[in-house]
C-alpha positions in Angstrom: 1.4 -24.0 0.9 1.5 -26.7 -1.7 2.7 -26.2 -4.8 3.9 -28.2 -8.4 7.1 -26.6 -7.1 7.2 -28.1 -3.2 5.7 -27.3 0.0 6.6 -23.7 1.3 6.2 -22.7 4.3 4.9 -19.2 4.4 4.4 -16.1 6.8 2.7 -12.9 6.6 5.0 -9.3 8.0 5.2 -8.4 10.5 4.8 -12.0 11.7 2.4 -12.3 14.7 1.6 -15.7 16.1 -2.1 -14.5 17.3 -2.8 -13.9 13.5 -4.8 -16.8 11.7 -4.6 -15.0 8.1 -2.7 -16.7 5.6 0.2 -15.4 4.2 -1.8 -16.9 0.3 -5.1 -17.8 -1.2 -7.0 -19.9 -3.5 -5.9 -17.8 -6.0 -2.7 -18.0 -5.6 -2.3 -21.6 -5.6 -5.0 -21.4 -8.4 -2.3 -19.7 -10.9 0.7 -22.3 -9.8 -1.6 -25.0 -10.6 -2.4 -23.8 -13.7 1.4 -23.1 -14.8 2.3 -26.4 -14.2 -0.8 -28.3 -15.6 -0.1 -26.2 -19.0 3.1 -26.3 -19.1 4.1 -23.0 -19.5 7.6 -21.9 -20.4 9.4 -20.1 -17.1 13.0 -19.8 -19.2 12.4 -16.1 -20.3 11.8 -12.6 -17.9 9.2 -13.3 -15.6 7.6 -10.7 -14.0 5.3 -10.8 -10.8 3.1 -8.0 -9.9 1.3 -7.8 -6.9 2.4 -10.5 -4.7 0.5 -9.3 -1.7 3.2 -11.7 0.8 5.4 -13.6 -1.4 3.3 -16.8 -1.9 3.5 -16.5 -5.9 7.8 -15.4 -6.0 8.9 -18.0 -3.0 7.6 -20.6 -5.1 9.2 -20.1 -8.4 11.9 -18.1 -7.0 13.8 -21.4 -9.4 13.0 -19.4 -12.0 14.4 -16.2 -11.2 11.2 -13.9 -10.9 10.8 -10.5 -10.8 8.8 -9.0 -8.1 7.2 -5.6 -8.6 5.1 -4.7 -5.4 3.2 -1.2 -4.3 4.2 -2.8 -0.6 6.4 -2.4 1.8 5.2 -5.3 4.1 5.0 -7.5 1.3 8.5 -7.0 0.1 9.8 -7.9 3.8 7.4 -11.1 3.7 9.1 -12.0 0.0 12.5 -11.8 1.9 11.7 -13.8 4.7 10.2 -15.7 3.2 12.4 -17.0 0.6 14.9 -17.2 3.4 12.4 -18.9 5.3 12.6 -22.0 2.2 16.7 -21.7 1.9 16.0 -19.3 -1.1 19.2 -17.3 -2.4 17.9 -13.7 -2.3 19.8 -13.2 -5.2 17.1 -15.8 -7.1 14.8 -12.8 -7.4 14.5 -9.3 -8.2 12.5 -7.3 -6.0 11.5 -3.9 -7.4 8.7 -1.6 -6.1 6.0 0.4 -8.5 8.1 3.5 -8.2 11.1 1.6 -10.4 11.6 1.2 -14.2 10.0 -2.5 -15.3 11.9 -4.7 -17.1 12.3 -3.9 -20.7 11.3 -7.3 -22.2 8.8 -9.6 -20.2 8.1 -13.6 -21.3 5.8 -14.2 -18.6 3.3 -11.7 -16.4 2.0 -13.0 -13.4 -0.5 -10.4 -12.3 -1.9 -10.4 -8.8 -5.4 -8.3 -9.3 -5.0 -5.9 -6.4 -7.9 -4.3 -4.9 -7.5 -0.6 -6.6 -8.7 -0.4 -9.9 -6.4 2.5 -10.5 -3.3 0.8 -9.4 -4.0 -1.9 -12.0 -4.5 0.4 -15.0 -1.2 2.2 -13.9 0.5 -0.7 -13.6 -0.5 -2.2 -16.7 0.0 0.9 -19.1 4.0 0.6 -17.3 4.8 -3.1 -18.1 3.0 -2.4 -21.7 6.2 -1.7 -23.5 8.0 -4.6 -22.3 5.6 -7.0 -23.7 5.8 -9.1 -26.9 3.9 -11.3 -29.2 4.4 -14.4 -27.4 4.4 -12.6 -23.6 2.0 -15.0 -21.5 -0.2 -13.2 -19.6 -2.4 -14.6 -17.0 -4.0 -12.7 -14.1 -5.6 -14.4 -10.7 -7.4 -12.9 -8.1 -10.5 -14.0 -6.0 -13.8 -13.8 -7.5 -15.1 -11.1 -5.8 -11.6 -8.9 -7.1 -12.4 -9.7 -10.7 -14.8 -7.1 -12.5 -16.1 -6.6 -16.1 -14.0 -3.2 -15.3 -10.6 -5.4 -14.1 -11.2 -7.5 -17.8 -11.7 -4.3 -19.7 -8.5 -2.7 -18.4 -6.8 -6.1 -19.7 -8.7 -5.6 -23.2 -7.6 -2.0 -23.6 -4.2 -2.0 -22.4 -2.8 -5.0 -23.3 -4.9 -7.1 -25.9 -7.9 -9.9 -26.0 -8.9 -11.4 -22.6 -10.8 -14.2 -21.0 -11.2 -15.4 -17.7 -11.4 -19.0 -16.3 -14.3 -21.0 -14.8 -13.8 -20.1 -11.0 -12.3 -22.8 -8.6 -12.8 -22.3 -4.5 -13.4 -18.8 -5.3 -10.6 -17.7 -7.2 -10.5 -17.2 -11.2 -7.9 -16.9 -13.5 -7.3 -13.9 -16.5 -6.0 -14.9 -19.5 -4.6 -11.8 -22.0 -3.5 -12.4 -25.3 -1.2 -9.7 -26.2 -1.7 -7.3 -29.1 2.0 -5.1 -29.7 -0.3 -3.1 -31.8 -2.9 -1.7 -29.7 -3.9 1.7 -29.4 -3.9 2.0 -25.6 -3.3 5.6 -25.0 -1.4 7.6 -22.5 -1.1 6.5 -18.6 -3.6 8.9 -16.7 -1.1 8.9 -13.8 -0.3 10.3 -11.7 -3.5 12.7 -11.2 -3.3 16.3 -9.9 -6.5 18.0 -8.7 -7.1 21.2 -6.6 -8.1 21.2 -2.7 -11.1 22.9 -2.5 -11.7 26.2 -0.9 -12.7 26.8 2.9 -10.4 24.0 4.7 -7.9 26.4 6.4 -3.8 26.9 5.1 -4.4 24.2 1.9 -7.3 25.7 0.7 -6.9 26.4 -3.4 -3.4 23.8 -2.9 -2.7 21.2 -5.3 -2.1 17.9 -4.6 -0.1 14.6 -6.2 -1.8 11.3 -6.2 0.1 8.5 -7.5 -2.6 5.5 -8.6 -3.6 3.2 -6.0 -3.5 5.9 -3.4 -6.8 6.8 -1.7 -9.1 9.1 -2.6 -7.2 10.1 -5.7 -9.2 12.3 -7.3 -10.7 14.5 -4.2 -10.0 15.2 -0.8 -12.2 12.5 1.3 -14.5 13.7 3.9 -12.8 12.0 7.0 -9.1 13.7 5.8 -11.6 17.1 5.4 -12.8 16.6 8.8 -9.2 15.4 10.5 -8.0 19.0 8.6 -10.9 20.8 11.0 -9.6 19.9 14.1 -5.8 19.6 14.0 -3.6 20.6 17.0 -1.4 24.2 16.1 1.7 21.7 16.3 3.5 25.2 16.7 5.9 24.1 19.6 6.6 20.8 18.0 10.3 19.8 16.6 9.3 16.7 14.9 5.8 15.5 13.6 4.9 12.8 12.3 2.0 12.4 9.2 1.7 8.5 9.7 0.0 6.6 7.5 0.4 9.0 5.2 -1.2 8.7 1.5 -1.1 11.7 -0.3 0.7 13.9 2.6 -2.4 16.3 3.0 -2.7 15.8 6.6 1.1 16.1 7.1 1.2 18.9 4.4 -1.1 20.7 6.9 0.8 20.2 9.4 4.0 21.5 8.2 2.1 24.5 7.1 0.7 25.0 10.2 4.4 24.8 12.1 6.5 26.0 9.6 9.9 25.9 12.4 9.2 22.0 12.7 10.5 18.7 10.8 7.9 16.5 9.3 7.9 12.9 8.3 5.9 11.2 6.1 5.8 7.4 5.9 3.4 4.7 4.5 4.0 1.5 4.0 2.8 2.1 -0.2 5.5 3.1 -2.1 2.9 5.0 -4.3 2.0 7.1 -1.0 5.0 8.4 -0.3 5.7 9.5 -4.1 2.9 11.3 -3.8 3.4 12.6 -0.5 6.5 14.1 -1.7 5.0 15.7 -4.8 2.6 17.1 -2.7 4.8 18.6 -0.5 7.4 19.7 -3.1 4.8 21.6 -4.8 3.3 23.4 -1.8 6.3 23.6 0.9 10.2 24.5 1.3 10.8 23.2 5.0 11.8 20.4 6.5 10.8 17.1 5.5 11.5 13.6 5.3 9.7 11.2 3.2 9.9 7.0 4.3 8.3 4.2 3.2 8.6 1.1 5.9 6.5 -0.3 8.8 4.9 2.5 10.8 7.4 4.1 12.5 9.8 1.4 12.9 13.4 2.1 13.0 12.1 5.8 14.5 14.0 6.3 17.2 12.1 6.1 21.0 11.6 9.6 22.1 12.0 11.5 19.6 8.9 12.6 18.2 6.3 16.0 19.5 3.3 15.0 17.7 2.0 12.0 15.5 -1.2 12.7 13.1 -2.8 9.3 11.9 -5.8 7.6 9.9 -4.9 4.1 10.5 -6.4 1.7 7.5 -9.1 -1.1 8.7 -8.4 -3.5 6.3 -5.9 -5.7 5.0 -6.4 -6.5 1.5 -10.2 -8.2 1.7 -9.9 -9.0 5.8 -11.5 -6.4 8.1 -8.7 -6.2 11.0 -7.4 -3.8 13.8 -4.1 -5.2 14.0 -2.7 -2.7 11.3 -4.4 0.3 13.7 -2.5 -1.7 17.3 0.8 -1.7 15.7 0.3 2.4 14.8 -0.5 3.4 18.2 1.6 1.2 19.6 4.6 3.1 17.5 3.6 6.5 18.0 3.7 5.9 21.7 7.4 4.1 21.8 8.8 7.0 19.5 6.6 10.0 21.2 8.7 11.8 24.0 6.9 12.5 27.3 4.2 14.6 27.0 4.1 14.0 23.3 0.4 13.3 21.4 -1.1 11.2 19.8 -3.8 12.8 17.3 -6.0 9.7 15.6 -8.7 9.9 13.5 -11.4 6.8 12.7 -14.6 6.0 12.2 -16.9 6.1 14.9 -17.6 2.4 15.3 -13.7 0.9 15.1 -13.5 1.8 19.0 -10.0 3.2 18.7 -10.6 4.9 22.2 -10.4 1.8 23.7 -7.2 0.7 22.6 -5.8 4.2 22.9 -6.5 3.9 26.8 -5.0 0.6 27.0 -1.9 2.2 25.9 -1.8 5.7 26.7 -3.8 5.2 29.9 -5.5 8.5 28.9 -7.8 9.3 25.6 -9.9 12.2 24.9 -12.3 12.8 22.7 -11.6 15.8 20.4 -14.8 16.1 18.0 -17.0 14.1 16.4 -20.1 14.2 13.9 -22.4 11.5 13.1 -19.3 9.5 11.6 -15.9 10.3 12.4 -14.5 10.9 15.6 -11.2 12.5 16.2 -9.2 11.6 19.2 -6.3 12.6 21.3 -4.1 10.5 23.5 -0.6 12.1 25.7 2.3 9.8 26.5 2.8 10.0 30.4 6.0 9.6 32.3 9.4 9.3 31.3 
C-alpha cells in the first residue's frame, strides 16, 4: 500500500498465500490521503478504531497511534504487520473494545465497521475523551456509509458531513460539540429467550453491541438449539464461534459434569458469552478470544458445536468456515464430533467429508441444515 507516509507492505491473519483479499481498501488509503493533503496535526492522542488489518496504524504507527479493535485477527495482522515494516511495537497502543479509551483524544480515525450497533457503542465510549478541537474524520466504503451511520455521528458526537466519494470510498467529517445532549449508551442489551426452546427457555442473555442478533435469538441458533447432541458423556465441549454463548450455554446446561469453552475471535462475543453464562450457570467454563481453536491442544476435545460466519467484512468467503473444521478436527480426540450448523446452500457437507471422511446429515428445513461429522482413527 502507498501511502504520504511510505510504501507498506501489508498482510491479512491468518496469512494464506491462496487469498487474493487485500489486507486495505480505497478507503483506507482515502483517509491517509486526506491527512496529508490537509495537513492535519498528528502531535496529540490519536486514536484508531476499527482498523479491520492494520492498514490505517502500520502507517502512522510514526505517530504513536492508538488502536482500539472489536478483533482478534485484526490485532494479530497490526502486530505483524508493523513488524512486517521494521515498526517498534512499542510505537502503538493496541487496545480492544472491552478496554477503557483514552481519556483525552486529538485525533479519531474511525473505521465505519459493518454493525451499526458497534458504532453507536463505540462512539458513546470515546465521547468523554473528546475536545473542542478533537478532529474527527470517519472512512468507510460507500456502500458502509448510511444516513443512519451520519446520524449516529450527529447525535453522539456533534455536526457532520461526508465527502464526495472517490473509487468507492467516502470520508466523515464530525465537528465536535462538548456540549451535546447524547444520552446514555444503550449497551450492552439484555433480553429474554423465549419460551418452548428446551433447558434456556425463559433465560436471559448478554449481548454486547456488534454481536449478532442482539436483540433476539436468530432462527438458525433456534433451530441448532432443536437438534443438539445430549453432550452427557463429554469432558470438554467446545461452543466455537461463539457470539453470545447461547449455543454453548445450552450445552453446558445440557451436561452439567462437562467443561465448556467459549471462544470467538470478537472481543465483544466473548464478554457476552460470559455474561450470559454467569447469569444462567455455575460450572465449568472457560471463556477465549483468539483464532478458532488455536493454541487448543490436539486431542483433547469430546464435542465441538459451531455456526461458522460466511463473510469477512463485505467479501462472501469459506475460508473462515475451512480453518473451523479444520480445528475442531486437530483438537477433537478419536471418536470426538463435529456438530455444524449452515445454511443450506454454503455446501459445508462437502468440506466436512474432505476432512472427516464421514458427514451426516442431522436435520434440515427449507433453510438450515445441521450436520454431524466423527474424527476416525487415532
Amino acid at each position: 500500500m502507498s501511502t504520504p507516509w511510505g510504501a507498506h507492505a501489508l498482510t491479512r491473519f491468518p496469512e494464506d498465500p491462496r487469498d487474493r483479499l487485500r489486507a486495505w481498501d480505497a478507503s483506507d488509503a482515502y483517509l491517509l490521503r486526506h491527512l496529508a493533503a490537509s495537513g492535519t496535526s498528528l502531535d496529540g492522542t490519536v486514536v484508531i478504531v476499527g482498523d479491520r488489518w492494520g492498514a490505517l496504524t502500520t502507517a502512522l504507527a510514526a505517530h504513536r497511534p492508538t488502536q482500539i479493535s472489536d478483533s482478534f485477527l485484526a490485532r494479530e495482522a497490526t502486530r505483524l504487520n508493523l513488524a512486517r515494516n521494521d515498526v517498534d511495537a512499542d510505537a502503538v497502543r493496541l487496545l480492544t473494545t472491552q478496554d477503557a479509551p483514552p481519556s483525552r483524544i486529538d485525533v479519531l480515525l474511525v473505521r465505519v465497521p459493518k454493525s451499526l450497533a458497534l458504532l453507536e457503542d463505540q462512539l458513546h465510549r470515546l465521547a468523554p475523551a473528546v475536545h473542542e478541537g478533537t478532529v474527527i474524520v470517519g472512512t468507510g466504503m460507500v456502500k458502509e456509509i448510511h444516513t443512519s451511520t451520519l446520524t449516529l455521528f450527529e447525535q453522539i458526537l456533534g455536526p457532520t458531513r461526508t465527502s464526495l466519494a472517490e473509487q468507492k470510498a467516502r470520508l466523515i467529517f464530525c465537528t465536535p460539540d462538548p456540549a451535546l445532549e447524547r444520552g446514555a449508551d444503550p449497551w450492552p442489551y439484555r433480553y429474554r429467550l423465549p419460551d418452548g426452546i428446551g433447558s434456556l427457555s425463559g433465560r436471559t442473555v448478554t449481548n454486547h453491541a456488534g454481536v449478532f442478533c442482539a436483540d433476539r435469538l436468530d432462527i438458525g441458533t433456534r433451530f441448532f438449539l432443536g437438534h443438539l447432541p445430549s453432550g452427557r458423556d463429554a469432558e470438554r465441549i467446545v461452543d466455537l464461534g461463539c457470539g453470545n454463548g447461547v449455543v454453548g450455554l445450552a450445552a453446558a446446561l445440557n451436561a452439567p459434569g462437562a467443561e465448556v469453552l467459549f471462544v470467538d475471535e470478537s472481543y465483544q462475543a466473548v464478554a457476552s458469552a460470559e455474561a450470559t453464562y454467569r447469569d444462567n450457570a455455575e460450572g465449568k467454563a472457560e471463556f477465549r478470544v483468539g483464532d478458532g481453536l488455536s493454541g487448543v491442544p490436539a486431542g483433547s476435545v469430546d464435542l465441538v458445536l459451531n455456526n461458522p460466519p460466511f463473510h469477512s467484512h463485505q467479501a462472501t468467503t469459506d475460508a473462515t468456515a475451512w480453518r473451523m473444521f479444520a480445528g475442531a478436527r486437530r483438537a477433537l480426540r478419536p471418536g470426538g464430533e463435529l456438530w455444524v450448523i449452515g445454511n443450506r446452500h454454503l455446501g459445508y457437507h462437502v468440506k466436512l467429508r474432505r476432512l472427516f471422511g464421514n458427514s451426516e446429515v442431522v436435520a434440515s428445513d427449507a433453510k438450515f441444515v445441521v450436520l454431524r461429522a466423527v474424527k476416525k482413527g487415532s
